[in-house]
C-alpha positions as CSV (number, residue, x, y, z in Angstrom):
1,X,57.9,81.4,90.5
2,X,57.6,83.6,93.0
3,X,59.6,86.9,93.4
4,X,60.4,88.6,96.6
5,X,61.7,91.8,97.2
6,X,63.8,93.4,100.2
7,X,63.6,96.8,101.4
8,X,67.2,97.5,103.2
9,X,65.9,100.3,105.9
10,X,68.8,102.4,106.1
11,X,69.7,104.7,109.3
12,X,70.5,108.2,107.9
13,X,70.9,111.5,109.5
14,X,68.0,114.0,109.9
15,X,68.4,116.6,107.9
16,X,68.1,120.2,109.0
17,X,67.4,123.0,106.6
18,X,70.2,125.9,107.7
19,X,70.7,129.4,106.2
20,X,74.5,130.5,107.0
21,X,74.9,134.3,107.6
22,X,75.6,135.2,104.6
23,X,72.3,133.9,103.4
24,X,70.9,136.0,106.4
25,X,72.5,138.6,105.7
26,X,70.8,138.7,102.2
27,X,67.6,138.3,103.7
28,X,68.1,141.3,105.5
29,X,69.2,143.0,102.1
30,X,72.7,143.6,103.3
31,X,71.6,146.2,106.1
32,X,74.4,146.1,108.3
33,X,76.9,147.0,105.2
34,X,74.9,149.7,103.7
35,X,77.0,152.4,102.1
36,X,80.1,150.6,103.3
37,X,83.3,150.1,101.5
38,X,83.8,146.4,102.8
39,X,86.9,144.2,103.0
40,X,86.2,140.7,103.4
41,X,88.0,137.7,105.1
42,X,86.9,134.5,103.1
43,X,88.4,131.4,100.7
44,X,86.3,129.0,99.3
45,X,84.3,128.0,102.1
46,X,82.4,131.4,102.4
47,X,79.4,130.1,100.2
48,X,75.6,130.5,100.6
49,X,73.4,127.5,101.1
50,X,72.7,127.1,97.1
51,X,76.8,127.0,96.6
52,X,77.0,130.6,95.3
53,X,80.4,132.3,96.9
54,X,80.0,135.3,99.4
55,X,82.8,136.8,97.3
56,X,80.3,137.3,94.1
57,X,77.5,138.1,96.5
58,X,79.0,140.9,98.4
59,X,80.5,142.3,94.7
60,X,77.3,142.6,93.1
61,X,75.2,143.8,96.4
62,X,73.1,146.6,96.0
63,X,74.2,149.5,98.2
64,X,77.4,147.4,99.6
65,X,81.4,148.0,97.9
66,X,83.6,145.5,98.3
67,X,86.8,146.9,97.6
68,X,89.0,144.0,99.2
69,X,89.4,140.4,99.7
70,X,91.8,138.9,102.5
71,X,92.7,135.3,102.2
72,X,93.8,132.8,105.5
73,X,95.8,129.7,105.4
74,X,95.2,127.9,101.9
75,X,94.6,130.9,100.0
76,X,91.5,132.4,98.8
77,X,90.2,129.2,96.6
78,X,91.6,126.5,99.8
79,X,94.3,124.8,97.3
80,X,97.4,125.9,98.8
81,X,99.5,123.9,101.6
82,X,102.4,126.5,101.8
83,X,102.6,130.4,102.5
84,X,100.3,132.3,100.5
85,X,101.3,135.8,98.3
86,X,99.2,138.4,98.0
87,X,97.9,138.6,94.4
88,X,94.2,139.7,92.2
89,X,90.8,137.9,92.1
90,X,91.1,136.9,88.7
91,X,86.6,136.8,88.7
92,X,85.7,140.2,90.3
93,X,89.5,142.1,89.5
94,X,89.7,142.8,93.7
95,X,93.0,142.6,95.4
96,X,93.8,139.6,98.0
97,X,95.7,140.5,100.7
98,X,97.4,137.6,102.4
99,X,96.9,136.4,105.6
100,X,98.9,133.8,105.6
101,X,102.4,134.6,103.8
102,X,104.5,137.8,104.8
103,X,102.5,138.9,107.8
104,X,99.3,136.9,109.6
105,X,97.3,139.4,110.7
106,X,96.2,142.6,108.6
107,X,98.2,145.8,108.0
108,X,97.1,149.3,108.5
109,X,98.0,149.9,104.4
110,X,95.5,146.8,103.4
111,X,93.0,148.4,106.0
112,X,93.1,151.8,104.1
113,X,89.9,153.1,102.3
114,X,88.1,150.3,104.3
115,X,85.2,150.8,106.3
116,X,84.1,147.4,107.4
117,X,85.6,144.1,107.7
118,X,83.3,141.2,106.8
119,X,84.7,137.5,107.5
120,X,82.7,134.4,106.4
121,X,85.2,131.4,107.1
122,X,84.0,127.7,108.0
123,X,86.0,126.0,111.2
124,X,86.5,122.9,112.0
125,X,85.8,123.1,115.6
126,X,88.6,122.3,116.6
127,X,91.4,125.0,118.2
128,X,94.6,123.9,116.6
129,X,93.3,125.4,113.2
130,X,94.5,128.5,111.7
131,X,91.3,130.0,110.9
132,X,89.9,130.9,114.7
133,X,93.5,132.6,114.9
134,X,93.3,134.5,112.0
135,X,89.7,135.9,113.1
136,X,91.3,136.9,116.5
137,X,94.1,138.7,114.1
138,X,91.8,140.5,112.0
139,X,89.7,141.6,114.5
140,X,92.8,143.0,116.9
141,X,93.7,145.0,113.1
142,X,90.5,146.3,112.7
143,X,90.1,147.6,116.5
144,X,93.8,148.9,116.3
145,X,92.2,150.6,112.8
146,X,88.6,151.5,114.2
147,X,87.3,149.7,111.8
148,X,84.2,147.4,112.7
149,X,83.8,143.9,112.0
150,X,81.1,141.7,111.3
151,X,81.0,137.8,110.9
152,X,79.0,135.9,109.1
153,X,78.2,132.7,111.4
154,X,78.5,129.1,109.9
155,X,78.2,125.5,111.8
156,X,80.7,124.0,114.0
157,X,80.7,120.6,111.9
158,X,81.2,118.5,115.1
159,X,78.5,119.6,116.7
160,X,78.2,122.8,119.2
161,X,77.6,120.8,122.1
162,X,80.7,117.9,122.8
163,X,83.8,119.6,124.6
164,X,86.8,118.1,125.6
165,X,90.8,118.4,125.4
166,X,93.2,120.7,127.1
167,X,93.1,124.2,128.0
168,X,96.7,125.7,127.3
169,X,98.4,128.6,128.5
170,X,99.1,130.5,125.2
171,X,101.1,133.9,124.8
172,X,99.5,136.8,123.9
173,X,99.6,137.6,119.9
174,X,102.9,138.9,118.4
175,X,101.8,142.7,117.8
176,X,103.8,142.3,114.4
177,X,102.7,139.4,112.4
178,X,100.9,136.6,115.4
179,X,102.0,134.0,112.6
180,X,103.9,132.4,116.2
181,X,100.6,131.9,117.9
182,X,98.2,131.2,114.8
183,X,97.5,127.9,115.8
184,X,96.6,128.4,119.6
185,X,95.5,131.8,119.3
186,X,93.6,131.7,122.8
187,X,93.5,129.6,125.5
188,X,90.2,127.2,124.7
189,X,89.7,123.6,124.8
190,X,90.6,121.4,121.9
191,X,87.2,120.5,121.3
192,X,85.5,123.5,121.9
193,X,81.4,123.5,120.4
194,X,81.2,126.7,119.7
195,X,80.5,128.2,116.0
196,X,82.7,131.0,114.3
197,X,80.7,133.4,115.5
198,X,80.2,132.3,119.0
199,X,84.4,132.4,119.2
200,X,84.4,135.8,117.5
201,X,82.5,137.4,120.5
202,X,84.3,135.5,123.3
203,X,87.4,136.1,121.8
204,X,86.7,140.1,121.7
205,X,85.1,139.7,125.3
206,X,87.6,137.8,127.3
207,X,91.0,138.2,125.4
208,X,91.2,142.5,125.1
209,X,90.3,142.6,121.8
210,X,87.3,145.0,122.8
211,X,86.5,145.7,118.2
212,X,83.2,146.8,117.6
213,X,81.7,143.5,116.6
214,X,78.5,141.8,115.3
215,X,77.7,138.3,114.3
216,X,75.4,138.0,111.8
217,X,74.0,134.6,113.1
218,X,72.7,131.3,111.0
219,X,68.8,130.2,110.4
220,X,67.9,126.9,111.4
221,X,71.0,125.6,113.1
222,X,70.8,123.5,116.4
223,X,73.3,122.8,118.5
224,X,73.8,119.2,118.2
225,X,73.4,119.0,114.5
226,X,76.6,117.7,112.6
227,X,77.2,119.0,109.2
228,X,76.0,116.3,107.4
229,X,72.8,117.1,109.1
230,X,72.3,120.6,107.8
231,X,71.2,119.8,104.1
232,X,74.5,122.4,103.4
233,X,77.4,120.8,101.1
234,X,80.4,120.0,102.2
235,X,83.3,122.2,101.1
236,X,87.3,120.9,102.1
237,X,88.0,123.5,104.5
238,X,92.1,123.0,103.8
239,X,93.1,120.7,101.3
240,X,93.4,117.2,103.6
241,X,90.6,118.1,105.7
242,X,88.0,116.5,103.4
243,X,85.2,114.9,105.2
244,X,83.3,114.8,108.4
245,X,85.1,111.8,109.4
246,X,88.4,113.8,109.2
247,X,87.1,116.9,110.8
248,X,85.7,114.6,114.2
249,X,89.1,112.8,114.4
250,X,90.9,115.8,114.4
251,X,90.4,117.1,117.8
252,X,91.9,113.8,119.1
253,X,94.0,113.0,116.2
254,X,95.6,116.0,115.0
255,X,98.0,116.1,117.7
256,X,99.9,113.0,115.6
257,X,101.0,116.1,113.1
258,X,103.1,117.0,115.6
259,X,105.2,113.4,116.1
260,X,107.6,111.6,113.9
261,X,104.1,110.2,111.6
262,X,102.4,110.3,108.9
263,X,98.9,111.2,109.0
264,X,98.0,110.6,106.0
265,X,98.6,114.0,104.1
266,X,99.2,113.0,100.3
267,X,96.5,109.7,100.2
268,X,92.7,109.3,100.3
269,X,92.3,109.6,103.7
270,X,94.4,111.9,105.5
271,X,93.9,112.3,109.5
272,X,92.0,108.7,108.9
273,X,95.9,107.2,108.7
274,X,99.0,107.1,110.7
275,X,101.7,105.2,110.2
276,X,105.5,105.4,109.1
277,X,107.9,102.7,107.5
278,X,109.0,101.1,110.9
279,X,105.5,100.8,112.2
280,X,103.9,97.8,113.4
281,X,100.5,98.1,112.1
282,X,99.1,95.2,113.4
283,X,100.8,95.0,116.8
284,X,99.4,98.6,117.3
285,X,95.8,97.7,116.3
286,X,95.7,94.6,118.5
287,X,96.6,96.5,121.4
288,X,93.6,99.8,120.3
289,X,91.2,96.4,120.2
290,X,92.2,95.3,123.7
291,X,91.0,98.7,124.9
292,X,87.5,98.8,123.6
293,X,87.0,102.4,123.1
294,X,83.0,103.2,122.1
295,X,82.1,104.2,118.5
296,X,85.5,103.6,117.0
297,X,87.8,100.9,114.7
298,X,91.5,100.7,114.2
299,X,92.8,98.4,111.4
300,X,96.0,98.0,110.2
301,X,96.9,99.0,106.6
302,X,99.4,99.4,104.4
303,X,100.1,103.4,102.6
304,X,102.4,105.7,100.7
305,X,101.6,109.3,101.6
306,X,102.3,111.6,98.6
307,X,102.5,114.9,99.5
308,X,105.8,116.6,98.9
309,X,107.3,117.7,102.1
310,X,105.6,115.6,104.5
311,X,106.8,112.6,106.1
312,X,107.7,109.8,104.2
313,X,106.6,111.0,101.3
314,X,107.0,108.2,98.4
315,X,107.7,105.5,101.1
316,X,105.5,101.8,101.9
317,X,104.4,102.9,105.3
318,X,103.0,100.3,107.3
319,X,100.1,102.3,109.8
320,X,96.6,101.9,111.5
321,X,93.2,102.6,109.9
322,X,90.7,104.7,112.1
323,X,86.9,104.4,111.0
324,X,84.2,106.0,113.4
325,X,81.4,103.2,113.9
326,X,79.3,105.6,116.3
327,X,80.0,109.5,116.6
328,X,77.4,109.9,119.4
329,X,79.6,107.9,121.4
330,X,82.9,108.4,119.8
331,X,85.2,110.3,122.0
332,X,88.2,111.6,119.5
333,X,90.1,113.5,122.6
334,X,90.4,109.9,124.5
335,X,90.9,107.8,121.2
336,X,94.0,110.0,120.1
337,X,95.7,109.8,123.8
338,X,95.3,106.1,123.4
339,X,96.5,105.8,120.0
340,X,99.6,107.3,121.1
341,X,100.0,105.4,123.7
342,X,99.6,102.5,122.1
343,X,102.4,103.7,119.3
344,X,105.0,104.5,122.0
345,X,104.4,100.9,123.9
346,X,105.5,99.1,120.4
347,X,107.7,101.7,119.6
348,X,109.3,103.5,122.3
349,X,112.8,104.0,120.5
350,X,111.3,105.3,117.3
351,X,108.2,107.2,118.3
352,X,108.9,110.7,118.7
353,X,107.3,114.6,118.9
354,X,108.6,117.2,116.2
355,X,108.3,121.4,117.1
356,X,105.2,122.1,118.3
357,X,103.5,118.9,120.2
358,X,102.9,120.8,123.6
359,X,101.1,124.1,122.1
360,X,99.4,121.6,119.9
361,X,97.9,119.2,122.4
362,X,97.6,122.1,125.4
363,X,99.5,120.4,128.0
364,X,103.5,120.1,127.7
365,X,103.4,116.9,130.3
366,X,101.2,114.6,128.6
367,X,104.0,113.1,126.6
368,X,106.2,112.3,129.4
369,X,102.6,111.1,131.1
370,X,101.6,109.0,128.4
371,X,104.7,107.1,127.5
372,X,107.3,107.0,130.8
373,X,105.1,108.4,133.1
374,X,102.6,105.5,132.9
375,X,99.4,107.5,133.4
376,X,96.1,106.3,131.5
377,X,94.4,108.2,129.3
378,X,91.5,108.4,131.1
379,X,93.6,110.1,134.0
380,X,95.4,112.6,131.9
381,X,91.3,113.9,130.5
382,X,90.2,113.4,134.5
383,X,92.6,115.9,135.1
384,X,91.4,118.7,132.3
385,X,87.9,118.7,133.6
386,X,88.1,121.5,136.2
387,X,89.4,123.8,133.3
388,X,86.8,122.3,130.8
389,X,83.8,123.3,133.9
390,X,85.3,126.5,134.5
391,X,85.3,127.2,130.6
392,X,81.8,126.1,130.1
393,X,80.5,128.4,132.2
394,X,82.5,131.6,130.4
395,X,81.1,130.2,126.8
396,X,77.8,130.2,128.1
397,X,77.6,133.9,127.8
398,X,78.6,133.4,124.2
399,X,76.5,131.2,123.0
400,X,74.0,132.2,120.2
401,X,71.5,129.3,119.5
């Protein structure tokens, strides 16, 4: 009898080998926070590449005392969905002073005895996403404070090269709290490739922030590289953001948040489902198949979201499935538009936007485009790309690797 044997070749991601800043920043024995009594702006996410947290780093560092943690949306351990109260680091004994509950941005009592500000946050890379906002905060605080800042640079997990999406016209920060503009803090594109650190300096050179600022900046990061492709482990930035899948739909797909939908919030695979109770999951993935859209799928499926306070929560929703078959040619920004779209053709009676839609997408006529307007997709993004050009060239001064 003879036996044979198959060898399945797999296709898997190269994998670099990164350091994030914080691991820099330990190779360079903590030099720019010598002497300094440090605040730091972190939550879970702030980790070196072996896992352990900048938190316990910074506490036990020799010549550097922390004497303050600040915490952003989610709270300091990223397991919080609401507004966040100030409280104690039960491990080092530190206070935590909210970002994210009473006031968004920090107050000249949590600045006092404070010499530096350290932040260490991981992004998305997307602009809709508290954390960019709450670095733009903090810094305005600690120039207001002269107190300088320094961040500790980590990947953009989508890549720092793909841009796309909307510029908006944003306000400029409430001088009070800036909770009101947290989530579109400056005017960038959705999909913007930069890294934390990258938006931290063209933040404080193009939008009058003016703090003095350095990045501490990564090893072995290239700009194309995906997260998966870094050898670093993944950490949920927020609770529902929790996988690289979820992070690259975003861009496109996060706009749904602000409709009459679930997106998934309280099941397995939250921004990878949208539905609701009336929808017509199969008439809508019929019509995303007749487009053809490159290095994407849309299935219907069947869901009950679970998260109290969201949409239908504890209801049989009926919805679509998204699953990315090729993220070098996936384009989330063009797959979202079409999605909803596609929602409003079925459903033009049901499907509706909620507060915040036009901030969230960047362009308050791309509703009325879309669904009575009659526009393609295609024409709405054709129509961004003088903004996106003009943008590119600003970032390019920014740009660190």
């Amino acid at each position: 009898m003879c036996t044979f044997v198959i060898l399945l070749c797999l296709s898997t991601p190269a994998v670099a080998s990164v350091l994030p800043g914080i691991d820099t920043l330990q190779l360079r024995h903590f030099d720019a926070l010598q002497g300094k009594r440090v605040g730091l702006v972190t939550n879970h996410t702030g980790r070196s590449a072996n896992g352990q947290s900048t938190i316990d780093i910074l506490f036990t560092a020799p010549g550097v005392r922390l004497v303050a943690l600040f915490s952003p949306e989610h709270g300091i351990r990223g397991n919080e969905d609401a507004k966040v109260p100030s409280g104690i680091d039960s491990r080092t004994g530190l206070p935590v002073n909210s970002l994210y509950g009473i006031s968004c941005r920090p107050t000249s009592q949590m600045l006092k005895g404070i010499d530096l500000l350290v932040i260490d946050l991981q992004n998305v890379g997307s602009r809709f996403y508290t954390y960019i906002g709450t670095v733009s905060l903090v810094m305005r605080a600690a120039q207001s404070n002269g107190i300088p800042v320094v961040v500790l640079d980590r990947p953009n997990p989508i890549n720092g090269v793909a841009m796309g999406g909307a510029i908006p016209v944003v306000p400029v920060p409430e001088k009070s709290s800036g909770c009101g503009a947290l989530t579109s803090i400056h005017p960038i594109p959705t999909r913007h490739g930069m890294t934390i650190g990258e938006l931290a300096r063209l933040f404080n050179g193009e939008f009058g922030i003016g703090c003095n600022l350095t990045v501490i900046p990564m090893q072995g990061w290239q700009r194309a590289l995906y997260y998966d492709e870094t050898a670093l482990p993944w950490s949920n930035p927020s609770p529902n953001m929790r996988s690289m899948t979820a992070a690259l739909l975003y861009p496109g797909f996060g706009i749904l948040e602000s409709t009459n939908l679930s997106v998934g919030r309280g099941t397995d695979r939250p921004f990878e489902l949208y539905g609701a109770p009336w929808f017509d999951g199969n008439g809508v993935a019929t019509l995303m198949q007749k487009r053809t859209l490159p290095g994407v799928r849309f299935t219907a499926v069947s869901f009950v979201p679970s998260q109290a306070g969201q949409p239908y929560t504890g209801k049989a929703c009926s919805g679509i499935g998204v699953t990315i078959t090729d993220r070098r040619l996936f384009d989330p920004v063009l797959a979202g538009l079409s999605l909803l779209q596609a929602i409003y053709q079925l459903h033009p009676s049901r499907f509706k936007t909620v507060d915040g839609f036009g901030t969230e997408v960047g362009d308050r006529g791309v509703w009325s485009q879309l669904t009575t307007g009659g526009q393609r997709p295609e024409e709405v993004i054709a129509r961004w790309q003088v903004g996106l050009d003009r943008f590119a060239v600003v970032r390019n001064k920014y740009l660190l690797y």
